[in-house]
C-alpha positions as CSV (number, residue, x, y, z in Angstrom):
1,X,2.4,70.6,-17.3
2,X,1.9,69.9,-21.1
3,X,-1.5,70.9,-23.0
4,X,-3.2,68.7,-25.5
5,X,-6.7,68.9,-27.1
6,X,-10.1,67.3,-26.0
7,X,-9.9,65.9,-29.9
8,X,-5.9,64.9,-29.6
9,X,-6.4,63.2,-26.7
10,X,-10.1,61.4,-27.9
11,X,-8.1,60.1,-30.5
12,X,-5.4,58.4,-28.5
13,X,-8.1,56.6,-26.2
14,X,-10.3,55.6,-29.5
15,X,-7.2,54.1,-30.9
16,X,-6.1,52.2,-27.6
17,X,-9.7,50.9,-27.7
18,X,-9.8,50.0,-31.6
19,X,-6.3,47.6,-31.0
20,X,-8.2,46.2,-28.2
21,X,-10.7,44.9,-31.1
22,X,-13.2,47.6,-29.5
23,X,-15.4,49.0,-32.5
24,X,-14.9,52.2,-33.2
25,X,-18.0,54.1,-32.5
26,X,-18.1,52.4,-28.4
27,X,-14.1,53.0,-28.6
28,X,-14.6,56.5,-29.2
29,X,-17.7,56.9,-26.7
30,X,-15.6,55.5,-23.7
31,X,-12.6,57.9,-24.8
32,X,-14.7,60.6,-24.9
33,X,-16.1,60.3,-21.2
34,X,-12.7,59.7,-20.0
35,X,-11.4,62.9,-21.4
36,X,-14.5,64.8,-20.2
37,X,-13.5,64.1,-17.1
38,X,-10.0,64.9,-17.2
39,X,-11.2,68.4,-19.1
40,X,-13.5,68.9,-16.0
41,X,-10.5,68.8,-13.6
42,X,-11.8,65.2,-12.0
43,X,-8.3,63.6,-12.8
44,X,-8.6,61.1,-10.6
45,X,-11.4,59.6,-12.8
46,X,-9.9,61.1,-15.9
47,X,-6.8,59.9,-18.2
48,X,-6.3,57.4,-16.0
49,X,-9.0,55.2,-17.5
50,X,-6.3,54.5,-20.4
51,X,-4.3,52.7,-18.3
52,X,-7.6,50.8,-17.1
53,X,-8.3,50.0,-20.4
54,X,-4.7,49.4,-21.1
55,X,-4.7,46.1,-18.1
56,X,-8.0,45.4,-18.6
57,X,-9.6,45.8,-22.0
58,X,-9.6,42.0,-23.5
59,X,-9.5,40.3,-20.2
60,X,-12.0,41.6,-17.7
61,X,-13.7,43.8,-19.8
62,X,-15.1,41.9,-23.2
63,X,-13.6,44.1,-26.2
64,X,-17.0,43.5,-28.4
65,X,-19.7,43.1,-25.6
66,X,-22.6,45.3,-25.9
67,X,-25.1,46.1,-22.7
68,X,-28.3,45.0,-23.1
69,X,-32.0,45.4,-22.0
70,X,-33.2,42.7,-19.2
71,X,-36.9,43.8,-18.6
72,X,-39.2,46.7,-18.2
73,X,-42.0,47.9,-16.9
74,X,-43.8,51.6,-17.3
75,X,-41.3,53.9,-15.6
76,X,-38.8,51.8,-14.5
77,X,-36.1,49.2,-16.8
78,X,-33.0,46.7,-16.2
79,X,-30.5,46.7,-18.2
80,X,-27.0,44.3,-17.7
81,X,-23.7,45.8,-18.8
82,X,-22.3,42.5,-19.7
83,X,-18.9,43.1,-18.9
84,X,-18.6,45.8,-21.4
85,X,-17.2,49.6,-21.3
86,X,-19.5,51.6,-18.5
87,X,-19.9,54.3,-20.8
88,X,-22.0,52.1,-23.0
89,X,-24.5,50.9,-20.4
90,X,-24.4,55.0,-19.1
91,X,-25.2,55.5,-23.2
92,X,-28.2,52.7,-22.8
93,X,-29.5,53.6,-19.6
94,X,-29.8,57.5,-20.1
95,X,-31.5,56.6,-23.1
96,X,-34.1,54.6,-21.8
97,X,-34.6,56.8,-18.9
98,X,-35.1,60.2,-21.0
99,X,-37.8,58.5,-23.0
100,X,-39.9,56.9,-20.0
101,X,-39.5,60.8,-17.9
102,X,-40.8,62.4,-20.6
103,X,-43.9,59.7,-20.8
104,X,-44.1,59.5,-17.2
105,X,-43.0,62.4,-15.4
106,X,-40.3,59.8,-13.8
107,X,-38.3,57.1,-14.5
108,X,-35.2,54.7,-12.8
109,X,-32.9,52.5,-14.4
110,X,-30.4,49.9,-12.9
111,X,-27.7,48.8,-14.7
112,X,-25.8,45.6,-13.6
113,X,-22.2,43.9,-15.0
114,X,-20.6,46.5,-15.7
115,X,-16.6,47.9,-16.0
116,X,-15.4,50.7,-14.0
117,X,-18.1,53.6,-14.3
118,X,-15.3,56.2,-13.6
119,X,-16.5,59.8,-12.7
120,X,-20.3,60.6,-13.1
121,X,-21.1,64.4,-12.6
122,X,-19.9,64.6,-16.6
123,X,-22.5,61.9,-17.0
124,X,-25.4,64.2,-15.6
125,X,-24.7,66.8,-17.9
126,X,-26.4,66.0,-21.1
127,X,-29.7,65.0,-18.8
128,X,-29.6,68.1,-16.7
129,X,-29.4,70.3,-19.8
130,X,-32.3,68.5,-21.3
131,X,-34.1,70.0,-18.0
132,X,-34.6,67.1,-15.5
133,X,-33.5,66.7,-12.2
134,X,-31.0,63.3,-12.4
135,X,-29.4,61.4,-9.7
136,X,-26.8,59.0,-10.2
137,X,-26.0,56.2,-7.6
138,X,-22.5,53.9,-8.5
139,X,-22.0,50.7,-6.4
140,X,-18.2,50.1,-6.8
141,X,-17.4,46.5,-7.1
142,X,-14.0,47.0,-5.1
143,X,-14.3,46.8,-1.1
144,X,-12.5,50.1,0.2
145,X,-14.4,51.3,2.9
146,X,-15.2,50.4,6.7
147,X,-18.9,50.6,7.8
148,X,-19.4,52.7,10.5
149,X,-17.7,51.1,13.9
150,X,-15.8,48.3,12.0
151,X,-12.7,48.4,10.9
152,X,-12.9,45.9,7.5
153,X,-13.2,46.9,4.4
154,X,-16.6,45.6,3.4
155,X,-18.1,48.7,1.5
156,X,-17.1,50.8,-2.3
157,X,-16.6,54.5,-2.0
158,X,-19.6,54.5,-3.7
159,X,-20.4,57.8,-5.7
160,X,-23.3,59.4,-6.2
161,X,-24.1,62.5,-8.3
162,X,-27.1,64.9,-9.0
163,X,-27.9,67.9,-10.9
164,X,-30.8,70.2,-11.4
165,X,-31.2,73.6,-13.7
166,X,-30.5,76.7,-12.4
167,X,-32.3,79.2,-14.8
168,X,-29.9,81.7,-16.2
169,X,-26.7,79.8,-14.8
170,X,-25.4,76.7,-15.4
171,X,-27.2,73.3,-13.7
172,X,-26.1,72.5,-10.5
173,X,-23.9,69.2,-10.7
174,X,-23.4,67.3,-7.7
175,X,-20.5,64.4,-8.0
176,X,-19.1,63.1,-4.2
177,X,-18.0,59.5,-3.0
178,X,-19.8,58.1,0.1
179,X,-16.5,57.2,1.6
180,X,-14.7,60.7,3.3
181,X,-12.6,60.7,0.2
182,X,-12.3,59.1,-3.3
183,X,-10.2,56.3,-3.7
184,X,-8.5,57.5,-6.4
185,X,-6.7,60.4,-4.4
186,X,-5.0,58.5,-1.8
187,X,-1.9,57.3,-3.9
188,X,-1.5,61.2,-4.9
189,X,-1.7,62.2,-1.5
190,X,1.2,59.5,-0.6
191,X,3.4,60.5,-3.5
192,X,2.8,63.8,-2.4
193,X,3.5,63.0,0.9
194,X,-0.2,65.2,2.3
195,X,-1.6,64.2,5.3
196,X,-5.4,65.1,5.6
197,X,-7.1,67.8,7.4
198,X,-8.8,65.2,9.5
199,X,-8.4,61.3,10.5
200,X,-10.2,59.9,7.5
201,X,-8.2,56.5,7.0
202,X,-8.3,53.6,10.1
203,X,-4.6,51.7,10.0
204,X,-4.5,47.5,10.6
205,X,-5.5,47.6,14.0
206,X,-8.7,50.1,13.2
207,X,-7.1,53.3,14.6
208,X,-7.8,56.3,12.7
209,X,-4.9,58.4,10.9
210,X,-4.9,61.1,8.6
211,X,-1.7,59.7,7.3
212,X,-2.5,57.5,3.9
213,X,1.4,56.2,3.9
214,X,0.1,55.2,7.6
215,X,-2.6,52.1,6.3
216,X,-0.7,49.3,5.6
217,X,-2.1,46.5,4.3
218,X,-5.1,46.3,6.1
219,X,-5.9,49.6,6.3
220,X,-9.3,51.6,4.9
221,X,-10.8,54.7,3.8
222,X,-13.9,55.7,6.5
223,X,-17.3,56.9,5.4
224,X,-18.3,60.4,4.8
225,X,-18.5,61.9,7.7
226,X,-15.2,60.8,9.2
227,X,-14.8,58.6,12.3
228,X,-17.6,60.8,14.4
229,X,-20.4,61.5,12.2
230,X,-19.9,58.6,9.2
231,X,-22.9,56.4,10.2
232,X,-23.8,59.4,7.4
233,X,-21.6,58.5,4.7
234,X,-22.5,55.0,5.9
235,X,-26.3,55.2,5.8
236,X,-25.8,56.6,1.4
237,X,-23.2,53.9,0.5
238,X,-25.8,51.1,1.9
239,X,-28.3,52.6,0.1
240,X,-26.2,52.5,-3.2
241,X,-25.3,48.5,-2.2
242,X,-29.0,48.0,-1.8
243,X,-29.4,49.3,-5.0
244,X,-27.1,47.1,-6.7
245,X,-28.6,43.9,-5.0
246,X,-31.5,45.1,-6.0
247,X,-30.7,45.0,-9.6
248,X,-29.4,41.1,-9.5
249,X,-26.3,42.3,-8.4
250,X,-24.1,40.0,-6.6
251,X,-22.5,41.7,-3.2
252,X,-18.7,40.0,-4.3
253,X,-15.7,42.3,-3.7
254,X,-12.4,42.5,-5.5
255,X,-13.4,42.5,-9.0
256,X,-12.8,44.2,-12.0
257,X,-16.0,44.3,-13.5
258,X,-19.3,43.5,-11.8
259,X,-20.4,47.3,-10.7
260,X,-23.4,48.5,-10.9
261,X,-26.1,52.0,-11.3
262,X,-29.4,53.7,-11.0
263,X,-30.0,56.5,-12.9
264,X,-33.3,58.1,-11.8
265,X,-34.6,61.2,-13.6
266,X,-37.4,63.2,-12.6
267,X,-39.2,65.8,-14.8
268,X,-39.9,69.3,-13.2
269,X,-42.5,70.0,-16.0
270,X,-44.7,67.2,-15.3
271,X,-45.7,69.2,-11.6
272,X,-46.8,72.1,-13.6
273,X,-44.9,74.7,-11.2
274,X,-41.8,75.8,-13.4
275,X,-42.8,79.3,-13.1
276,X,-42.9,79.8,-9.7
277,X,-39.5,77.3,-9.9
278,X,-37.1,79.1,-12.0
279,X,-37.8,82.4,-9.8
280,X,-37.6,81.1,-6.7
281,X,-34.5,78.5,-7.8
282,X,-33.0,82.0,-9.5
283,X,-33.6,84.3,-6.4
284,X,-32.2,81.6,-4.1
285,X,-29.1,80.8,-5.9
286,X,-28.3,84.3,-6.0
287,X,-28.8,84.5,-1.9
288,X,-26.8,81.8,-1.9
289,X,-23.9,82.9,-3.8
290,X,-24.6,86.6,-2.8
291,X,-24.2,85.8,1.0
292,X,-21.4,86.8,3.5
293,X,-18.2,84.7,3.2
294,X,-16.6,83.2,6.3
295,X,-13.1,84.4,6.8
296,X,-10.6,83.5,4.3
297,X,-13.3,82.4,1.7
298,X,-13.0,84.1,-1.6
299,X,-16.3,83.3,-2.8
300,X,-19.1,80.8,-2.7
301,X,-19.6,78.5,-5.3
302,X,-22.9,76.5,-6.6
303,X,-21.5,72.5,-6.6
304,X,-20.7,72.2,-10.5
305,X,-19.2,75.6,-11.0
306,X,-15.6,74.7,-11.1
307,X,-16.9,71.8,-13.7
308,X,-17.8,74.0,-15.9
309,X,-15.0,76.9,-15.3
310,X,-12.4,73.9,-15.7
311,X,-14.2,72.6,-19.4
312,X,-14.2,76.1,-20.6
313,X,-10.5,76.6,-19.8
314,X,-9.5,73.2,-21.2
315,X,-11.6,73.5,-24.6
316,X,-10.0,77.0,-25.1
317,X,-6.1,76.1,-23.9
318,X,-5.9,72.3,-23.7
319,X,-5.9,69.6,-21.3
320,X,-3.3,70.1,-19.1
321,X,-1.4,67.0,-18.0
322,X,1.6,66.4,-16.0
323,X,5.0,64.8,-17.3
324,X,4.6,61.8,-15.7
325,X,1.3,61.3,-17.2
326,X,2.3,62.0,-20.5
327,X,5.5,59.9,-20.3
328,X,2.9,56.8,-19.3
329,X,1.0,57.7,-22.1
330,X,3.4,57.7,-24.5
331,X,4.6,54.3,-23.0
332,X,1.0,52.6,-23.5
333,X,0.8,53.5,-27.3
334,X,4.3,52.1,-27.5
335,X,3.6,49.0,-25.8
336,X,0.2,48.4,-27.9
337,X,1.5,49.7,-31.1
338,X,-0.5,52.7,-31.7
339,X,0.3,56.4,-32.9
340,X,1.0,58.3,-29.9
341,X,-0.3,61.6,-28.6
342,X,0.7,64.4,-30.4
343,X,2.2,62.2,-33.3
């Protein structure tokens, strides 16, 4: 593993983006969510947007488009991406959101047309700690996923995220797919040659495996909940597709831009009970974290605390990224011309 800063690393994505004929300010906003992610440990969701925006940056994804507002009414808004960086419509949409919870006590925004929104419990963060409970539901444009009983891939993974404050610890931030796994891990787990606890994949002929080098071309990824209990998993992602249809969406897998969000906030104030919630929220955490551990568990943890333990370690030491990473990086801001990292 090598270690490079948050800023080092900002720099390289803001400059991929800028060559791109991104402007700087977006370039730098998309660079900086992708290595918040990576500092948070997500690194499926992380540096590897660079190569995204390395393939798809001034093809797929419009270099100078800007997200815009489609209509609005009291608590709620629409907003289409318009094939621009995610991280812009997330910049929009939060926005617009924080402004109507505060007038309204709630609010819910859909964003439609947009590039690959990436990992989203990094998104909550600046919402939560402004005090609101958020929720964050991602439709994913590309088809991964079997619905419960089938064995075609006709759903996304999916994501969806949520935090809420804690009082005296940090927010509790919430970031899972819908599908059993993310996408984004099975390639590590075939280079690494892991096979999964459980039988989480179906192969071509719709038999479940736990071995991802075991799909072949036909294969999928089954809901949360695996292949007895993921009419769970199944009953979320639907909700997040309904979402997205909702929002003028069009249901139309395989692309590379065209997902979608809803970023619904709700403000804890507006019930007038925040006394009686930060003690009892307090007391309970505390039960929580404070209860007997099942054998071979070290601790438990609040969802989010690793987040935050990982940021802390990677603002103090660095970002730590593997050889093979790097060696791709350093290949990308060859191939586009750039200064590369660490230069």
């Amino acid at each position: 593993m090598r270690y490079f800063s948050i800023k080092d690393l900002t720099g390289l994505g803001t400059r991929l983006l800028v060559s791109r004929g991104v402007p700087t300010k977006n370039a730098r906003r998309a660079a900086e969510s992708a290595v918040l992610n990576e500092a948070a440990g997500v690194n499926t969701h992380g540096i590897t947007q660079f190569f995204y925006f390395d393939e798809n940056v001034g093809t797929a994804i419009k270099p100078e488009a800007e997200p815009y507002l489609v209509s609005e009414k009291a608590a709620v808004a629409l907003v289409d991406g318009n094939h621009a960086l995610a991280q812009l419509a997330v910049d929009l949409a939060s926005g617009i959101a924080v402004k109507k919870v505060l007038k309204y006590g709630v609010s819910s925004v859909c964003v439609r047309n947009i590039s690959w929104v990436a990992g989203i419990g990094v998104k909550l963060i600046p919402l939560v700690e402004k005090g609101f409970f958020a929720e964050f539901w991602a439709g994913s444009c590309f088809k991964y996923v079997a619905p419960f009983g089938g064995m075609e891939a006709r759903l996304g993974t999916n994501p969806i995220g949520f935090g809420f404050p804690v009082p005296g610890r940090p927010p509790v931030i919430v970031d899972i797919s819908t599908s059993a796994i993310a996408r984004g891990k099975i390639p590590l787990l075939r280079k690494a040659g892991i096979k999964t606890p459980e039988k989480i994949f179906l192969n071509s002929r719709g038999m479940p495996v736990n071995d991802p080098s075991k799909l072949g071309a036909k294969g999928t990824l089954l809901p949360m909940g695996g292949e007895h209990y993921g009419y769970k998993g199944f009953g979320l992602s639907l909700w997040v597709e309904a979402l997205a249809l909702m929002s003028g969406n069009r249901y139309a897998p395989e692309r590379v831009t065209g997902e979608s969000f809803t970023i619904t906030l709700t403000d804890p104030r507006a019930f007038g009970e925040m006394k009686s919630y930060e003690k009892e929220m307090k007391e309970f955490a505390r039960l929580l974290r404070e209860g007997k551990k099942r054998p071979g568990a070290k601790e438990i943890r609040l969802p989010g605390e690793r987040t935050w333990a990982a940021l802390k370690e990677s603002r103090k030491n660095g970002v730590p990224l593997s050889e093979e990473t790097v060696t791709r990086l350093e290949e990308m801001a060859s191939r586009n011309g750039i200064k590369p990292l660490g230069k």
